[in-house]
N, C-alpha and C positions, 0 to 999 in steps of 0.2 A: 504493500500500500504506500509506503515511503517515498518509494522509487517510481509509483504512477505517480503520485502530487508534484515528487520532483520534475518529471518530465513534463506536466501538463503545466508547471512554473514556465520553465522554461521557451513551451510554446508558446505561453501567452506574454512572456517579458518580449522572447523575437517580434511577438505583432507589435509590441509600443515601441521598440526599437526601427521598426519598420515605417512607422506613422512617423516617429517623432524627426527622423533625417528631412521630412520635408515640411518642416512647420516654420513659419515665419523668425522664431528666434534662433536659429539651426543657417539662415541664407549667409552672414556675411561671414562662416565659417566655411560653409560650404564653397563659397565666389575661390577662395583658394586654394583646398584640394583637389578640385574641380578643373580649376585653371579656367573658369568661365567667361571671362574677359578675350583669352586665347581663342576659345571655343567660337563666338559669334566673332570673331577677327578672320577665322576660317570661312567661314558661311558664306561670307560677303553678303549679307545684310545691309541694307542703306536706307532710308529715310524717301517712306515712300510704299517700300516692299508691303506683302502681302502674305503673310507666315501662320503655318500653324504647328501646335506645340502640344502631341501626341502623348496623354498621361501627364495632362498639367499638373495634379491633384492642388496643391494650395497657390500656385501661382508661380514658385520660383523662378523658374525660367520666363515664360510669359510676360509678368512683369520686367524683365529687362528687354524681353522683344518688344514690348511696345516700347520703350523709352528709347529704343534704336529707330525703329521703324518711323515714330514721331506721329500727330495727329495725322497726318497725310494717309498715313501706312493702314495698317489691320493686321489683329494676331488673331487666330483663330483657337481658341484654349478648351481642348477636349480630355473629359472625364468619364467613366463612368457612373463616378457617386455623384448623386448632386450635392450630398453634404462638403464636398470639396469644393467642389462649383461654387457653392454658395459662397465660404470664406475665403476664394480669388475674387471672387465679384465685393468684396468688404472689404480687402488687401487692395485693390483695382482703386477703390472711390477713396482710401485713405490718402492714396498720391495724387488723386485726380486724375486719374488715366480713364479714359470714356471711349480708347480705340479696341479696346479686347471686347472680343464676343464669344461667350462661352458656350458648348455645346454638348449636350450628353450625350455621346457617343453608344453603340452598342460595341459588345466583345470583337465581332467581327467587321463594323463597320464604322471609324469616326464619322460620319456625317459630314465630310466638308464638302464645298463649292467644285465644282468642276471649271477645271482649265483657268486656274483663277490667280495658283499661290507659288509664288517665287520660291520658298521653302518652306520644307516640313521639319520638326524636331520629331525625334523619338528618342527619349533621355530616362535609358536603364530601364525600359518598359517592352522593348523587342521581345525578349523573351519571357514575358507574359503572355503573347500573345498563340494561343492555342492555332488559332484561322490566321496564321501568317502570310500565306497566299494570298488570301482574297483581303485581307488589309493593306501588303502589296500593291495590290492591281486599284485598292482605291484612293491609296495614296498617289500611284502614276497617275491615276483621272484626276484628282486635285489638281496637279502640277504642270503650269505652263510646259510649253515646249522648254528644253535647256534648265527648269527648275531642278531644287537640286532637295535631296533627304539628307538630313547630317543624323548617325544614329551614334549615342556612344553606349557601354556597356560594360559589365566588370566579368573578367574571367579567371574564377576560385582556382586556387592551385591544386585544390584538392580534386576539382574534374578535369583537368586539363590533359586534354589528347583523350577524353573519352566519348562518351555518343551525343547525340543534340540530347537525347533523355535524360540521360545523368545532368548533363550539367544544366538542363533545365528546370531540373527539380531542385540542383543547389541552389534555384536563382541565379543563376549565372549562363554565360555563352560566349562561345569563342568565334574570333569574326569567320572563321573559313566555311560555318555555316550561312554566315547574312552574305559573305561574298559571294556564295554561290547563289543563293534564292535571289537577291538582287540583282541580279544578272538573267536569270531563270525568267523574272518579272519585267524583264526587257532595260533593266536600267544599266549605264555605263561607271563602273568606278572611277571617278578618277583621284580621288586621293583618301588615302590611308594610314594611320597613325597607329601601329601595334604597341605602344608604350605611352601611355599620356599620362602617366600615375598610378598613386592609389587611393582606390576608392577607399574614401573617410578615413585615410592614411594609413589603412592595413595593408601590409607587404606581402600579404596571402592574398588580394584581390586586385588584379591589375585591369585599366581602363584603357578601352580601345574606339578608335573612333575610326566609323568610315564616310564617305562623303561621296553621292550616286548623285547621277544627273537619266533624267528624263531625256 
């Protein structure tokens, strides 16, 4: 009995751990392991663009795409929960940012505009996603001709070189999977970072980013 309490501790300390990386007092920690400043200097984002930000949950990312993008621009900040939705949308009005539109996305479908957005983020949510394919193919329908995906993601040392299953039940994935389906979904690589850090500065989770054009 010890030892089930201990472990169902356990499961539920990872959930607060897992909420709490993206809660508004956790971002100007995050801007530097992250290297988030680096991150949207990649994208080539400009004032004006048309972005959306795939697993916003509280905003973090989002909120800097609009502050890049500027009132001219539009971020497109998709969730599943609306209870995240909601407090990006509270985060949103405390800056006065009135260009983000938030959307509840389904498992296999964000919901965005077709033929619309400069780029899409997907930030450590790829492999969440079960219907990878056909989020793919509706991500390509988002994105202008020449739009590009910037995805980045952590890969555990403990699954490394093993199947997409393993390691995506560690929460984790390693890019030779997204390089291939992103290509598979018609998109062109053209730049790749296998070493961008560590995520929340554990040396057992290394961050990789890739960067696909339409």
């Amino acid at each position: 009995m010890k030892k089930y309490h201990s472990t169902l501790w356990l499961f539920f300390l990872g959930l607060v751990v897992c909420e709490a990386q993206y809660t508004e007092e956790d971002w100007p920690e995050r801007d530097l392991w992250m290297k988030t400043e680096y991150l949207l200097q990649l994208s080539g984002i400009e004032s004006g663009d048309k972005v959306a930000d795939i697993g916003c949950h509280e905003g973090y990312l989002s909120i800097r795409l609009a502050r890049l993008v500027k009132d001219e621009g539009r971020v497109y900040a998709v969730d599943v929960r609306s209870d995240r939705l909601e407090t990006l949308r509270e985060n949103a009005a405390d800056r006065n940012l009135k260009n983000i539109i938030t959307i509840r996305g389904d498992y296999d479908d964000p919901k965005l505009p077709e033929d619309e957005l400069d780029a899409i983020f997907i930030i450590d949510t790829y492999h969440e996603m079960d219907s990878h394919e056909k989020i793919l193919r509706h991500v390509k329908d988002a994105l202008k001709v020449g739009g590009k995906v910037i995805l980045l993601e952590k890969l555990k040392d403990r699954v490394r070189g093993k199947s997409r299953r393993d390691q995506v039940n560690a929460h984790s994935l390693g890019p030779k999977y997204v390089r291939r389906e992103l290509r598979q979904a018609g998109f062109t690589v053209i730049s790749e970072i296998g070493d961008h850090g560590d995520w929340e500065r554990d040396d057992s989770k290394q961050m990789w980013i890739i960067i696909a054009q339409k």
